[in-house]
C-alpha positions as CSV (number, residue, x, y, z in Angstrom):
1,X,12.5,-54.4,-12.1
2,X,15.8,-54.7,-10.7
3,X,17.4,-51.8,-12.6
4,X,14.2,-49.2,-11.6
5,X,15.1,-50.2,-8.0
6,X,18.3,-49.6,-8.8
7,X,17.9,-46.2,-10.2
8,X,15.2,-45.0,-7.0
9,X,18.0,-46.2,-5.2
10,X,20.4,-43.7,-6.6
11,X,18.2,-41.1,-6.9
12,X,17.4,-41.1,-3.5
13,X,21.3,-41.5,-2.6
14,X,22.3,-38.4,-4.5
15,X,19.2,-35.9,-3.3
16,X,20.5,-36.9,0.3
17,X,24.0,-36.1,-0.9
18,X,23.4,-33.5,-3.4
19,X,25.8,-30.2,-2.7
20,X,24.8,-28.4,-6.0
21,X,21.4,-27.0,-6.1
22,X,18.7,-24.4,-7.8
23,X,15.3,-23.7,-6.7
24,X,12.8,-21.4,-8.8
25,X,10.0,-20.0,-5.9
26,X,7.2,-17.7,-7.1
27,X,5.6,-14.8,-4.8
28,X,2.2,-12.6,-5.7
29,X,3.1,-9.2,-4.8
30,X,1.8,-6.0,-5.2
31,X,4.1,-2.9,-5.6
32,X,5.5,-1.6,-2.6
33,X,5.0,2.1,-3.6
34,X,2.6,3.6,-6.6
35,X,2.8,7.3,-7.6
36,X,-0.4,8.2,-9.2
37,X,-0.7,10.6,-12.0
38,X,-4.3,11.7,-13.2
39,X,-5.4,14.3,-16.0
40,X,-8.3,16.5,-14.8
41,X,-11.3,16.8,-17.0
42,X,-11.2,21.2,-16.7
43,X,-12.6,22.2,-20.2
44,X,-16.2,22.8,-19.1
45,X,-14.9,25.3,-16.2
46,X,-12.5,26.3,-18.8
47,X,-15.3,27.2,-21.5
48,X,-17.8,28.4,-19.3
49,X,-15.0,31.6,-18.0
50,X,-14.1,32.6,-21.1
51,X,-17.8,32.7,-22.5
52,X,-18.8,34.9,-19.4
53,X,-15.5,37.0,-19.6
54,X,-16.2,37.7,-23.2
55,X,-19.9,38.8,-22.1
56,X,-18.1,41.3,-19.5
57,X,-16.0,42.8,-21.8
58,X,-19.2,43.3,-24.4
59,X,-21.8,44.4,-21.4
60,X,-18.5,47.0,-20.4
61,X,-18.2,48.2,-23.8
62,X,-22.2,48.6,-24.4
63,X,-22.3,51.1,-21.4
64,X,-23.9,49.2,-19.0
65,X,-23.8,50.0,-15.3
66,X,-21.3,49.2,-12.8
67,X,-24.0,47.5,-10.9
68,X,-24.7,45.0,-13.6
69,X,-21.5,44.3,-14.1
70,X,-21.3,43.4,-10.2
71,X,-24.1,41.4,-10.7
72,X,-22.9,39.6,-13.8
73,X,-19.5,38.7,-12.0
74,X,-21.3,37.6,-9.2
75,X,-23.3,35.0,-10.8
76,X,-19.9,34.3,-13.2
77,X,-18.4,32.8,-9.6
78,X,-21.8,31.2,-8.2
79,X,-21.9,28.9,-11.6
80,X,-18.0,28.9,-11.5
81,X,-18.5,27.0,-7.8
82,X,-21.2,24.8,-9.3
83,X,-19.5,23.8,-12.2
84,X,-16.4,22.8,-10.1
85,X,-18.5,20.7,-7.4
86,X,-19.6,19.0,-10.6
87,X,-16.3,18.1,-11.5
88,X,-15.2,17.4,-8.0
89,X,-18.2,14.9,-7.6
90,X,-16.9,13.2,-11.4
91,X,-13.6,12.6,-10.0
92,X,-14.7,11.4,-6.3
93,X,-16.9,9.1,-8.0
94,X,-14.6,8.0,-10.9
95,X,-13.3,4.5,-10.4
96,X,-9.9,3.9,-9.6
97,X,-7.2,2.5,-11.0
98,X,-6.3,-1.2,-9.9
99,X,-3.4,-2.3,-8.2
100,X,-3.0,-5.4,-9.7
101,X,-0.5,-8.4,-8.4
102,X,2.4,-9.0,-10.6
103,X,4.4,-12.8,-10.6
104,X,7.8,-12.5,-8.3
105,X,9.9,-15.3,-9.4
106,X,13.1,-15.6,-7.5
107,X,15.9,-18.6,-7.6
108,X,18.0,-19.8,-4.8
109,X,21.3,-21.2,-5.8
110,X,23.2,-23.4,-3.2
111,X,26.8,-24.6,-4.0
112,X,27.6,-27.1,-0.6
113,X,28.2,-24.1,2.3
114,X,26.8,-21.0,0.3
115,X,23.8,-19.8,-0.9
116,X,22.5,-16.7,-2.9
117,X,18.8,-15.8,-3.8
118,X,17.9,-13.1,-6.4
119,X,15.3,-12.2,-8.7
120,X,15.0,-14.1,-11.8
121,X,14.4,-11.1,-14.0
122,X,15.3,-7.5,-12.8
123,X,13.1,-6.2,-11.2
124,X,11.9,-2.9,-13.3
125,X,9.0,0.1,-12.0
126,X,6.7,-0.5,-14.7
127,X,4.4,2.5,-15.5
128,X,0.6,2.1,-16.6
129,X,-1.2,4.4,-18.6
130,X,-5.4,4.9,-18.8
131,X,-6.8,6.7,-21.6
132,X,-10.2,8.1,-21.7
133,X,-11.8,11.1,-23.7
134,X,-13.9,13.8,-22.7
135,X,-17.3,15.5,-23.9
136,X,-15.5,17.1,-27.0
137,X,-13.2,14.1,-27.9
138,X,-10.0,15.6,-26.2
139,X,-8.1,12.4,-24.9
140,X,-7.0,12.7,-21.0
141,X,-4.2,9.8,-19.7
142,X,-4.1,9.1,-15.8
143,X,-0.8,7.1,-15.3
144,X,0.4,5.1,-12.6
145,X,3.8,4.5,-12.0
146,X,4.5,0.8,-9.8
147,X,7.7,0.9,-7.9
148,X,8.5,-2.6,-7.1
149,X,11.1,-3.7,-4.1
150,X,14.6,-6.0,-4.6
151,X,16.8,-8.2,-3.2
152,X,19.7,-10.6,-3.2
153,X,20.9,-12.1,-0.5
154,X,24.7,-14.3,-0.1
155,X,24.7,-16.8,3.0
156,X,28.3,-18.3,3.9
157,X,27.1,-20.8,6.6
158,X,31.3,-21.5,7.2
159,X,32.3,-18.1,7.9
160,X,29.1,-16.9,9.5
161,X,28.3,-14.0,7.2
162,X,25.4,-12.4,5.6
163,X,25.7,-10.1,2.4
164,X,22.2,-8.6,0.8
165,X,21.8,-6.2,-1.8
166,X,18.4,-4.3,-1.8
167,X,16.4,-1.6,-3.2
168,X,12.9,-0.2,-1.1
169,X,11.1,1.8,-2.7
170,X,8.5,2.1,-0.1
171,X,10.1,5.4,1.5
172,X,13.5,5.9,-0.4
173,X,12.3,7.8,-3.6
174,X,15.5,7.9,-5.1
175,X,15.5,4.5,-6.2
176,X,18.9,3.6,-4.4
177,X,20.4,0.2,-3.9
178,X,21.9,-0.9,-0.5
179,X,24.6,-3.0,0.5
180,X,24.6,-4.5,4.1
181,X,27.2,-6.6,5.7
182,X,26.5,-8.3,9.0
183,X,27.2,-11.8,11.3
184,X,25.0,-14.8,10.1
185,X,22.9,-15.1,13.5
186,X,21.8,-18.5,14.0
187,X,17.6,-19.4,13.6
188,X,16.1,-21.6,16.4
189,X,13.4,-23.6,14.6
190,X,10.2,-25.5,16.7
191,X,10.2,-28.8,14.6
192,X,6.6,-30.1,13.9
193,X,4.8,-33.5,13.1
194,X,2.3,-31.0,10.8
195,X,3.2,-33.1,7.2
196,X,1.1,-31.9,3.6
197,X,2.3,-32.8,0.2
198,X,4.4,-30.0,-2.4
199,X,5.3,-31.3,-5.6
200,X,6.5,-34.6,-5.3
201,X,7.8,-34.3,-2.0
202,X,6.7,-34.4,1.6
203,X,7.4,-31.6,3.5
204,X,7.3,-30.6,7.6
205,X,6.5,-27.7,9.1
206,X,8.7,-25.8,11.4
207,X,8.0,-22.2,13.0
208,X,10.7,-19.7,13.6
209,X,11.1,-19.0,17.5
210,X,13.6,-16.3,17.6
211,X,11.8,-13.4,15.6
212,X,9.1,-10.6,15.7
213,X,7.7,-11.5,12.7
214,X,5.2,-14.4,12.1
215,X,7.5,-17.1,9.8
216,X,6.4,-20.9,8.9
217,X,8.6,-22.9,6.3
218,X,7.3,-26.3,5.1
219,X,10.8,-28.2,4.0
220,X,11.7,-31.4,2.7
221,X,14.4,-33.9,4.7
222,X,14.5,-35.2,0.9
223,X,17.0,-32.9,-0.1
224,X,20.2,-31.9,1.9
225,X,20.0,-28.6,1.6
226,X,19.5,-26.6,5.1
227,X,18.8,-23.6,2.8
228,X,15.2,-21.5,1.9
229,X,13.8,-18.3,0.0
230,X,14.5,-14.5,1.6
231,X,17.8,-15.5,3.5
232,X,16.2,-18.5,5.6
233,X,17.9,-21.2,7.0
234,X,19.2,-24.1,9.6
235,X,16.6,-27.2,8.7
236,X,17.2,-30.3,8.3
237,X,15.8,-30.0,4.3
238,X,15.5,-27.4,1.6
239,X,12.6,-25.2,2.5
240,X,10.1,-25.6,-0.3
241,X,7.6,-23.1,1.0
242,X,7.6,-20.0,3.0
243,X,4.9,-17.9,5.0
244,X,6.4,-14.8,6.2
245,X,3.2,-12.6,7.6
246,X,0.8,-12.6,5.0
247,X,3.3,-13.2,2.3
248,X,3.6,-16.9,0.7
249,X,6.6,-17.8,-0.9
250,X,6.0,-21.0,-3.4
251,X,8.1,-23.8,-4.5
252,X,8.2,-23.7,-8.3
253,X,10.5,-26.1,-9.6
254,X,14.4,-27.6,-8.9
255,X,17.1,-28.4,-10.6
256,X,19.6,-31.3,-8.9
257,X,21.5,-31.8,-11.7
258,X,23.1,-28.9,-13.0
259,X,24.5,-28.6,-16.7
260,X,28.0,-26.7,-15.1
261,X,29.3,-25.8,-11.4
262,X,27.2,-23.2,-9.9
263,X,30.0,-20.6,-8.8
264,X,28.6,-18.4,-6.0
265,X,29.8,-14.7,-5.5
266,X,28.1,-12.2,-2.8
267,X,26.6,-9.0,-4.1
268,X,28.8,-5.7,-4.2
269,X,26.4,-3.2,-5.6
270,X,25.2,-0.5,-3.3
271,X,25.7,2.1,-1.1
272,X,27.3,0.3,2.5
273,X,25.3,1.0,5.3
274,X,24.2,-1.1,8.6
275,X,20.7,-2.9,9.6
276,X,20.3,-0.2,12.1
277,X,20.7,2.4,9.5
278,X,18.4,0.8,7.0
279,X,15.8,0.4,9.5
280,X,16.3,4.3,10.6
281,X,17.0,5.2,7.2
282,X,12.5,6.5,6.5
283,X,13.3,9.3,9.1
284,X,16.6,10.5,7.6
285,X,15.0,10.7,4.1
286,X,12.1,12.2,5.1
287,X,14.1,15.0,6.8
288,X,16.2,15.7,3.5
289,X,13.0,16.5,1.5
């Protein structure tokens, strides 16, 4: 009894002490662009001129009057414009393909007055393909192409500095990646008695004060770690979960005793631009195309 004592005892020592840290969090997202790609269905339209054409050049060659021709072209475009509001109805009516979520994972690594938080896997634009096949067996493919956002971001809480490396794909079509350097500005937290249960640990919720955007972090005073997912920080805990708008970030799992020193470097790939740029960077693109 004495020795399980003993080893809560330490446990509890070291997650209050504990300067080496990694967190797995997991995020349903959706893609934050999708170019759409679909194969008409035109081989009825398609069959229907060349019949009629072929009966033109036949009723020309046959003698017949300039009059019926007329006529005959005329009705040619009348069931030309029915057979396309056909088609136009099939397509309006089709369903659509869905946009479905995909699993985020992310890790946050902390090494005593650094952090850095990336993607687990890289993040790739994955393309999705629909077959179907026609009336006469010819196979059509409407493909959807999901372009999916990045980021890592490098906190140095002792020198006050903020480094992320991202990609957005939600008005940059080029698929560029962007580095931004900037001042670590400090996050005023409201503290609350709200309490709920994640994992193993009890956590606390705190709201951010000093921001535009609705954020709520539950964290844990458990674990020594005044660090969070998507470049949050300043709590008295590691932030296990994270509400940013409509967006949950999860805890998944962490890792207090790591196998080897975690060695944190700050990102370096990307084109160097500001905030301010970044955040006026939709109308410059637009303009170029």
């Amino acid at each position: 009894m004495k020795i399980k004592l003993l080893i809560i005892l330490f446990f509890i020592s070291f997650l209050g002490k504990c300067q080496e840290i990694t967190v797995f969090y997991k995020e349903k997202r959706k893609p934050a662009q999708v170019s759409t790609k679909e194969s008409f269905d035109t081989d009825e339209i398609s069959d229907y001129y060349r019949e009629q054409f072929a009966k033109i050049k036949e009723a020309i060659k046959s003698g017949v009057s300039k009059d019926s021709i007329m006529l005959i072209r005329e009705e040619l475009e009348k069931e030309g414009e029915r057979i396309s509001a056909r088609i136009s109805e099939r397509e309006k009516n089709k369903k659509p393909l869905t946009i479905p979520y995909y699993d985020y994972i992310t890790v946050l690594r902390i090494n005593k007055e650094k952090s850095l938080y990336y993607p687990q896997n890289e993040v790739s634009n994955d393309t999705v393909s629909h077959s179907r096949t026609n009336k006469k067996g010819r196979e059509l493919v409407d493909e959807r192409i999901n372009y999916n956002d990045s980021e890592i971001i490098y906190l140095d809480t002792s020198k006050k500095k903020k480094i992320s490396s991202l990609k957005v794909h939600k008005f940059d079509y080029k698929g560029r990646k962007f580095l931004i350097e900037e001042t670590l500005e400090p996050q005023e937290w409201e503290l609350t008695n709200k309490v709920k249960k994640i994992d193993q640990y009890i956590c606390y919720k705190a709201i951010l004060k000093n921001t535009d955007k609705k954020v709520e972090a539950w964290y844990t005073n458990k674990i020594k770690a005044s660090y969070g997912p998507k470049g949050y920080y300043g709590l008295p805990g590691l932030i296990l979960e994270l509400k940013e708008g409509e967006k949950i970030v999860s805890f998944d799992k962490v890792s207090l005793f790591p196998s080897e020193p975690i060695i944190i470097n700050p990102p370096n790939e990307g084109e160097k631009i500001t905030r301010e740029e970044l955040e006026n960077l939709s109308t410059k693109i637009f303009n170029e195309y």
